[in-house]
N, C-alpha and C positions, 0 to 999 in steps of 0.2 A: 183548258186542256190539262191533262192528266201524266202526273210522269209515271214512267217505267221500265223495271228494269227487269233484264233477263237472266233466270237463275236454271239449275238444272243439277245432277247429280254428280258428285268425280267415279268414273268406272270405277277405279283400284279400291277406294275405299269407301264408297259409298256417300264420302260430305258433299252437305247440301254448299255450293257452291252460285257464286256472281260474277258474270263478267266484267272487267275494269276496261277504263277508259286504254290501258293499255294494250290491249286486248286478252288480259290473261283472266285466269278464275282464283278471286281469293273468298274463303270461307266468309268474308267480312260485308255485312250488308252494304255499307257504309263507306265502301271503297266500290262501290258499282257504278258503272257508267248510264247516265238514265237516258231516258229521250221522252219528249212529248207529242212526237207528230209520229205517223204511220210508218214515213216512208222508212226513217231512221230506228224505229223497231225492229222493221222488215231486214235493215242492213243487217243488225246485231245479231238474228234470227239466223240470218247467213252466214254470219263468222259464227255464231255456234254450231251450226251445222256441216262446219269442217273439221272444230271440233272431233264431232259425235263419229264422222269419218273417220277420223285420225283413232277415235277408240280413246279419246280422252275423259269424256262426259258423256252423259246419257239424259236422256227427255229433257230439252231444252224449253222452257216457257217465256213469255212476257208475262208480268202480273204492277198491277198499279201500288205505288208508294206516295209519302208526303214526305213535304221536306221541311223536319221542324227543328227551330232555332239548329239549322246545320248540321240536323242530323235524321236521316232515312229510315222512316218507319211505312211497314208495310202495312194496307187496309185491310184486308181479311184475316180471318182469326188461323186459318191454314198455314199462311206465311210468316204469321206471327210465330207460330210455335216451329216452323223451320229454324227462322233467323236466331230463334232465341236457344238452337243448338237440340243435341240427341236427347228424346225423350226417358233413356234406359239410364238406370245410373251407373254412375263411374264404376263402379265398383263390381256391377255384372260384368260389363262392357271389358275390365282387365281381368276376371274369372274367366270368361267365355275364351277371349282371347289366349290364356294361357293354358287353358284345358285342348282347346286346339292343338298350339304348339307343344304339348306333352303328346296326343294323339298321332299328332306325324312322327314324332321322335322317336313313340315306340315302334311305329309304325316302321320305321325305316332300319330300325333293329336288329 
């Protein structure tokens, strides 16, 4: 059997996000709650999908992981480059962000 874990989007800011055994969503692969049977997928599919009601998160998935020497690595090269964080670098990502917030600023002028 195959473990997996459910990941999905944070509305407000867009991080790829996992649900924890807690039930919350942390940014961190490696802090996810897995399951190997159906039915327990199906559960976690549910609790994100109150979520997604709540307007917390957005497109909720299962996708399959391994668990090596103690630590959750995902099989497909998609999830890889999720977990392994935003593909833009830093340094757009705080230009963008602050040409925005000059935009509103003047904006509200």
């Amino acid at each position: 059997m195959s473990l997996k874990v459910i990941t999905a989007n944070r509305l407000r800011e867009g991080d790829v996000v996992y649900l924890t055994d807690s039930g919350r969503w942390s940014t961190h692969l490696n802090e996810s709650r897995t399951g190997s049977n159906e039915s327990v997928i199906e559960e976690m599919l549910a609790q994100a999908g109150a979520d997604v009601a709540a307007r917390r998160i957005v497109a909720p998935y299962a996708f399959e992981v391994v668990e090596v020497d103690g630590i959750l690595q995902p099989l497909s090269a998609r999830e890889m480059i999720r977990a392994a964080g935003p593909t833009v670098r830093a340094d757009y990502r705080d230009t963008a962000s602050q040409e925005s917030g000059l935009k509103q600023t003047s904006q509200a002028a």
